[in-house]
C-alpha positions as CSV (number, residue, x, y, z in Angstrom):
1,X,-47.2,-6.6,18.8
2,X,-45.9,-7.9,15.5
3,X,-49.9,-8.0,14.5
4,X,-49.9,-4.2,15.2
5,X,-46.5,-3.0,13.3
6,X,-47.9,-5.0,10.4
7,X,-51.5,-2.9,10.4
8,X,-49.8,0.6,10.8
9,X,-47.3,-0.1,8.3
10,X,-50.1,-1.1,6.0
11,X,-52.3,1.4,6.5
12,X,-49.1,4.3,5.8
13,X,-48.8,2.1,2.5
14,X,-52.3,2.3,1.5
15,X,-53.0,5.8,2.5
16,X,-49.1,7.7,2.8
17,X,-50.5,9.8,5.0
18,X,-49.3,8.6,8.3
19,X,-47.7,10.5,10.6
20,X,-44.5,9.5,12.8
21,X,-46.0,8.1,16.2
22,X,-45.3,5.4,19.0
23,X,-47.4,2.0,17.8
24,X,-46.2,-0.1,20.9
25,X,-45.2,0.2,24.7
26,X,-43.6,3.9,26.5
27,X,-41.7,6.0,23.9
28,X,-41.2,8.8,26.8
29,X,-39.7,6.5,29.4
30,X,-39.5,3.5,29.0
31,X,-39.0,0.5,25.8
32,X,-41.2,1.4,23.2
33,X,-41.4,0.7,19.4
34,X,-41.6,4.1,17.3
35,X,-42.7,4.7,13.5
36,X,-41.2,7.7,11.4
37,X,-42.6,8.9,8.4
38,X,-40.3,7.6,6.2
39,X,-40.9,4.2,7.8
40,X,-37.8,3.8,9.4
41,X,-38.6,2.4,13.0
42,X,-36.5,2.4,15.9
43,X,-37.1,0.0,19.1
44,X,-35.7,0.5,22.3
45,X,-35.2,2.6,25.4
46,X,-36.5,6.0,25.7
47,X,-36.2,8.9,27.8
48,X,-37.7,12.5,28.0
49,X,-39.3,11.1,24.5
50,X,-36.1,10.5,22.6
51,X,-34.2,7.4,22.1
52,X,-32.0,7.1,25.3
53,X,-29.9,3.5,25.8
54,X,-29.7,0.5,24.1
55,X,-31.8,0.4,20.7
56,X,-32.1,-0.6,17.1
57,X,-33.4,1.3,14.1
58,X,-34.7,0.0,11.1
59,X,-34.1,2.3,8.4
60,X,-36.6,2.9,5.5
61,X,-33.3,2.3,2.9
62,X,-33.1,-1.5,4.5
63,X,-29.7,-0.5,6.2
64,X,-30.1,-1.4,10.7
65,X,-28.4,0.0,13.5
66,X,-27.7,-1.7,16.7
67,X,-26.1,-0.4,19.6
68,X,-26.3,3.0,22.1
69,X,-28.1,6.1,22.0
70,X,-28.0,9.3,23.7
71,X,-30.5,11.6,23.0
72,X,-31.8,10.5,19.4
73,X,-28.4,10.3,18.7
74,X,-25.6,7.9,18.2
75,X,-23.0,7.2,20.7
76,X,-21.3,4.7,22.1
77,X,-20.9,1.7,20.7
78,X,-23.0,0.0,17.8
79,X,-23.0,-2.0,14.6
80,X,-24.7,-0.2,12.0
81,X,-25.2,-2.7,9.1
82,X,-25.8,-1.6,5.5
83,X,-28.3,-3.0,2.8
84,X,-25.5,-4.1,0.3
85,X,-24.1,-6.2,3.1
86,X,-21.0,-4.3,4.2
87,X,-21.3,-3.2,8.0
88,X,-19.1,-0.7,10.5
89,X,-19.0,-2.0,13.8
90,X,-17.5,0.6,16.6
91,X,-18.0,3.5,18.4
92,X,-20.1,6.7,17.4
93,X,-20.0,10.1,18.7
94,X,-22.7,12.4,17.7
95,X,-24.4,10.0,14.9
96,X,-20.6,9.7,13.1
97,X,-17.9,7.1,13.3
98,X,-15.7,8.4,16.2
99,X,-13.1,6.5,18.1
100,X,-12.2,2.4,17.5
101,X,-13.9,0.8,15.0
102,X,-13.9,-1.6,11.7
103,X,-15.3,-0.9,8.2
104,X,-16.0,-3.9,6.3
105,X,-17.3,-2.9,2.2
106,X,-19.9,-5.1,0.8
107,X,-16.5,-6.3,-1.8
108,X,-14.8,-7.5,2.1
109,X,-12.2,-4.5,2.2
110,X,-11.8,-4.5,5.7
111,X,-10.7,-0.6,7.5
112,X,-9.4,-1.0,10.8
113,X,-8.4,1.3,13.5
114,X,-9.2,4.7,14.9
115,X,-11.3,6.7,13.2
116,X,-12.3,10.2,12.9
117,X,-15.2,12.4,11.5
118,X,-16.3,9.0,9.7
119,X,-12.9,7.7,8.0
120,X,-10.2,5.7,9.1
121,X,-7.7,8.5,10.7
122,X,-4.3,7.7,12.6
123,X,-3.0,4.4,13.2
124,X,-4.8,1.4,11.5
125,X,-5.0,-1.5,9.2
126,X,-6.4,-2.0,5.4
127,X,-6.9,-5.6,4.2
128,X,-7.5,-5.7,0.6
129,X,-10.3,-8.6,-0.7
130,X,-6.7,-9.6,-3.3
131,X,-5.1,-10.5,0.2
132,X,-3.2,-7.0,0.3
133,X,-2.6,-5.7,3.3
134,X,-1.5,-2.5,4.3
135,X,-0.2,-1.3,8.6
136,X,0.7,2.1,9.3
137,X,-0.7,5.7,9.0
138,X,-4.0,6.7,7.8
139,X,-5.9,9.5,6.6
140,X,-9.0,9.7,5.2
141,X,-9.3,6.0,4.9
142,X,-6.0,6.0,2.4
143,X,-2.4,5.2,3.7
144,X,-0.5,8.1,4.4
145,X,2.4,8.6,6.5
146,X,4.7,5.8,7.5
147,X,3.7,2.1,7.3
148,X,3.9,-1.6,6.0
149,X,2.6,-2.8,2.5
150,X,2.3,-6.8,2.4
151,X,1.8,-8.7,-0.4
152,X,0.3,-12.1,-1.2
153,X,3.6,-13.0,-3.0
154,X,5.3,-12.6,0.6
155,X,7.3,-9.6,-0.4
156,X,6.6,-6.2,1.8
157,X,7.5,-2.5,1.2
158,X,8.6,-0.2,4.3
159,X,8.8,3.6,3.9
160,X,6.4,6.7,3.1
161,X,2.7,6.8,1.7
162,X,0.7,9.8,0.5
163,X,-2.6,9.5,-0.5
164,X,-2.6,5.9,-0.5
165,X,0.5,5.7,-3.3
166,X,4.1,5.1,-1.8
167,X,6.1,8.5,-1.8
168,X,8.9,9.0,-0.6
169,X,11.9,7.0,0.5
170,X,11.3,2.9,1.3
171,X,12.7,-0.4,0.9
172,X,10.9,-3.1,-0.5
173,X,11.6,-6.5,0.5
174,X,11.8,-9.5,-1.8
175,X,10.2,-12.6,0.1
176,X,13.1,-14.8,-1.4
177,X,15.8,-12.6,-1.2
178,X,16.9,-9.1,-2.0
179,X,15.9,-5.7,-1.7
180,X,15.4,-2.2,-3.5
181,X,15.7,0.6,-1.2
182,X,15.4,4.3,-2.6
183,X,12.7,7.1,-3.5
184,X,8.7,6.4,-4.8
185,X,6.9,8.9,-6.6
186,X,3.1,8.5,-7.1
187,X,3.4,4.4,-6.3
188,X,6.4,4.2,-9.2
189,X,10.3,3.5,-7.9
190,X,12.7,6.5,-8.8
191,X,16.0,6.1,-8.1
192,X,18.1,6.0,-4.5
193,X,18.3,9.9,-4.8
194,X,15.8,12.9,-4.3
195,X,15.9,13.4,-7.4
196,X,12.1,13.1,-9.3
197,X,13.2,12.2,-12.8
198,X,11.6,9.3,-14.0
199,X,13.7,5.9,-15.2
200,X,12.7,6.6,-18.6
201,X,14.2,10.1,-18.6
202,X,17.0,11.6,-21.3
203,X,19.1,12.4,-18.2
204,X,19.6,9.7,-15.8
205,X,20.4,10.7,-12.2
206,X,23.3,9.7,-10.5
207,X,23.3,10.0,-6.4
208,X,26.9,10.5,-4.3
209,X,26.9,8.2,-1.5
210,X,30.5,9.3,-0.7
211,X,33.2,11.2,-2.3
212,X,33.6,9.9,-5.9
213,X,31.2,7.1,-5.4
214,X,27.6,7.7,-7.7
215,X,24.9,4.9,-7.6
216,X,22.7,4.6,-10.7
217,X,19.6,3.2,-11.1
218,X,19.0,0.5,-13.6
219,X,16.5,-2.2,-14.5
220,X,17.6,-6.1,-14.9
221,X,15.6,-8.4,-17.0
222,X,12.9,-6.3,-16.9
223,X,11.5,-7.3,-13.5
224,X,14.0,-5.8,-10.6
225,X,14.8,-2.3,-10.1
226,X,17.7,-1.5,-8.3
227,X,20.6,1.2,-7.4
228,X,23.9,0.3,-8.4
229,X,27.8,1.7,-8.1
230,X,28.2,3.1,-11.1
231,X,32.3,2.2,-11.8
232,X,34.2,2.5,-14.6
233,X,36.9,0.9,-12.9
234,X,35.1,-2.4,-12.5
235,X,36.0,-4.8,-15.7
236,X,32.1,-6.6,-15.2
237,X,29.1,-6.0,-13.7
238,X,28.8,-7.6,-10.1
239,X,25.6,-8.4,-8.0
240,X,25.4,-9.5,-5.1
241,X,23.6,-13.1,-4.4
242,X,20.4,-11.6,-3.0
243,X,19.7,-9.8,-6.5
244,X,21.2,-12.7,-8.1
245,X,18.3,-14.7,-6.4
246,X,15.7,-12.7,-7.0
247,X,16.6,-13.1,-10.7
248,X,16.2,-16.8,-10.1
249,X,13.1,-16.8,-8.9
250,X,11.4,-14.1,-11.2
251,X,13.0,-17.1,-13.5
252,X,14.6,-14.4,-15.7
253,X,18.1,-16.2,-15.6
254,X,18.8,-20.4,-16.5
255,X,21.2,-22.9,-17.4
256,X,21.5,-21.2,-20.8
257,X,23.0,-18.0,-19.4
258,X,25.7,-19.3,-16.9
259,X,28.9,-18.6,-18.3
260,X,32.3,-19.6,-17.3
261,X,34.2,-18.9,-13.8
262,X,36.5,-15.9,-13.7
263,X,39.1,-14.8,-11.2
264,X,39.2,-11.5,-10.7
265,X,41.3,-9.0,-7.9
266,X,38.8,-7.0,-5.0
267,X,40.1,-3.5,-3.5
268,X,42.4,-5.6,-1.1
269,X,44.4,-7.3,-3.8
270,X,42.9,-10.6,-3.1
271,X,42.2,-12.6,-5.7
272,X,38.8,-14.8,-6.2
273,X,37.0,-16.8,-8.3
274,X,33.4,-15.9,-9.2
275,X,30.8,-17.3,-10.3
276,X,30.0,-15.3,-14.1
277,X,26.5,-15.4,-15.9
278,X,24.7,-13.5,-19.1
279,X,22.3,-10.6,-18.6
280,X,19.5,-10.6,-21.0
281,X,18.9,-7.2,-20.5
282,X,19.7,-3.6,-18.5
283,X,18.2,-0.4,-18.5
284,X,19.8,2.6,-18.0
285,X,17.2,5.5,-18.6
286,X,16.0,5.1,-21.7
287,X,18.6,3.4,-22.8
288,X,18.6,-0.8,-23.5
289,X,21.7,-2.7,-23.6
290,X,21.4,-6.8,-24.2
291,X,23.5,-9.5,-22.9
292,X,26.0,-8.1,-20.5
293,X,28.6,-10.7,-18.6
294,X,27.9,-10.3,-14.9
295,X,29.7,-11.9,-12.1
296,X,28.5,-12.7,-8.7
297,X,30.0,-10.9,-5.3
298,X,31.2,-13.2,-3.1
299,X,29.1,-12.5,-0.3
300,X,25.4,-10.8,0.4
301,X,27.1,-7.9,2.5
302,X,29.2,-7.0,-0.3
303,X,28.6,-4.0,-3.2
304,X,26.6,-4.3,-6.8
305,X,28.5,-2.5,-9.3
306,X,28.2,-1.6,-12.9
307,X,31.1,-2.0,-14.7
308,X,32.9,-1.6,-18.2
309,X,30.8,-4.9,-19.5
310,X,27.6,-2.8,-19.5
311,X,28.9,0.7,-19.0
312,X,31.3,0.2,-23.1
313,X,27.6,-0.6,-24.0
314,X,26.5,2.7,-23.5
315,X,28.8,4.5,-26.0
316,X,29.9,8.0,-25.6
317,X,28.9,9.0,-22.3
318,X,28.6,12.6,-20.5
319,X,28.7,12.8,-16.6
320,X,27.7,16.1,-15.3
321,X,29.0,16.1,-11.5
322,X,27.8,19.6,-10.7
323,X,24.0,18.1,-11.3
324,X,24.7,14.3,-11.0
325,X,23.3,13.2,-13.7
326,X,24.5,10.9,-16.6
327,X,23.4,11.7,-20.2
328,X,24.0,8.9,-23.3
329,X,25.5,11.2,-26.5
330,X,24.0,10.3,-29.5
């Protein structure tokens, strides 16, 4: 048989003039091997002269397909493997990806879950080849909707994709402690509010969490990002020991920067000592303000608040309640 393929494939090479036709066995009903004019050629089980049952094509671009088909066509289950090396392996409705499957690109990017009209649609997986991996919503083979973003580093970010890009709210989950819940745009943090402006805006949104309480967003160090009680009735800058951590092991804070112990009175008129420390560096907008004495809250379940150590750094200030927003006056 192999003899015979190897003559008729010959003679199409030497003459390009053959036309499609059965070379082996019953391609009306029965198995039979069948040769297309652009040399592809399928093997398998036929019925009423079309591909009917289990098969496997050889296409002329050196990608194969293994698996069920109905009437010339694709359905059913099937691996259908590519010439770069990448391969889908699933079901197939109509010659199209259609129902459970997984997508693995010749880079190893593997797309997992249900798929529709040939993409990854509804509920699903993406494993990056960097070790990211991404569990949630899908459309059009891009996160979108609600899901989990893992990292390689351990942390993990829950909340809202479009278009493959976190938007929307989310928390994202430091693997050694602390988080920074509020509002993505386009894959970048925001702020804890609705509000789009970006970090590095002249006016700096302020969100109302209750009545006369505002959180800020700032940056510490350079490497965390979080929302924080903006109160001019704090003497320093608090944090609580999560963020603390984090700063620890982003390696941002050392021996050099502890400073000495304090005791200062909470809201209940108690009075503790804290644990105090320098920070190199916060953000506030656009605006930079260098080593700030910070003290640490005594417990994780307590608040992070920006107080008169970093808040006097500022300068003149403007706070617009009507818009919540803060503005720095030159």
């Amino acid at each position: 048989m192999k003899k015979l393929i190897i003559i008729f494939i010959s003679i199409y090479t030497l003459t390009g003039n053959l036309k499609a036709q059965c070379i082996s066995g019953d391609c009306n009903n029965g198995t039979g091997i069948y040769l297309y004019e652009d040399k592809s050629r399928y093997e398998g089980l036929w019925r009423n002269e079309k591909p009917n049952g289990k098969g496997k094509i050889y296409f002329s671009s050196g990608s194969i397909f293994e698996g069920t088909f109905q009437d010339g066509i694709r359905n059913g289950f099937g691996k259908y493997q590519y010439k770069s090396n990448g391969y889908y392996e699933g079901y197939f409705k109509n010659d199209d990806y259609e129902g459970e499957g997984k997508y693995v690109t010749e880079d190893g990017t593997i797309f997992e879950g249900l798929y529709k009209s040939g993409k990854l649609n509804g509920y699903g997986t993406i494993t990056m080849k960097n070790g990211n991996k991404y569990i949630g919503n899908i459309l059009n083979n891009l996160p979108d909707g609600v899901g989990k973003y893992y990292y390689p580093t351990g942390d993990r970010y829950e909340g809202s994709f479009s278009k493959g890009k976190k938007n929307g709210t989310g928390v994202l989950y430091y693997s050694k402690g602390g988080t920074l819940k509020g509002v993505w745009v386009d894959g970048e943090y925001v702020s804890g509010s609705n509000n789009k402006a970006k970090l590095d805006s002249t006016t700096i949104p302020l969100t109302k969490i209750s009545a006369g309480v505002y959180e800020v967003p700032i940056v510490i160090n350079d490497v965390l990002k979080i929302d924080i009680i903006f109160d001019t009735g704090a003497s320093e800058v608090y944090l609580t020991p999560d963020i603390v951590l984090t700063l620890i092991r982003t390696k941002t804070i050392n021996e050099e920067d502890i400073l000495e112990g304090k005791n200062f009175v909470d809201a209940n008129g108690n009075v503790n000592m804290s644990l105090r420390f320098n920070l190199k560096e916060v953000r506030i907008g656009s605006h930079s303000i260098k080593n700030i004495p910070c003290a640490v809250s005594q417990t994780v379940q307590g608040i992070s608040l920006l107080g008169l150590s970093a808040i006097s750094k500022l300068g003149k200030i403007q706070i617009d309640f009507i818009e919540s927003s803060l503005k720095v006056v030159k």
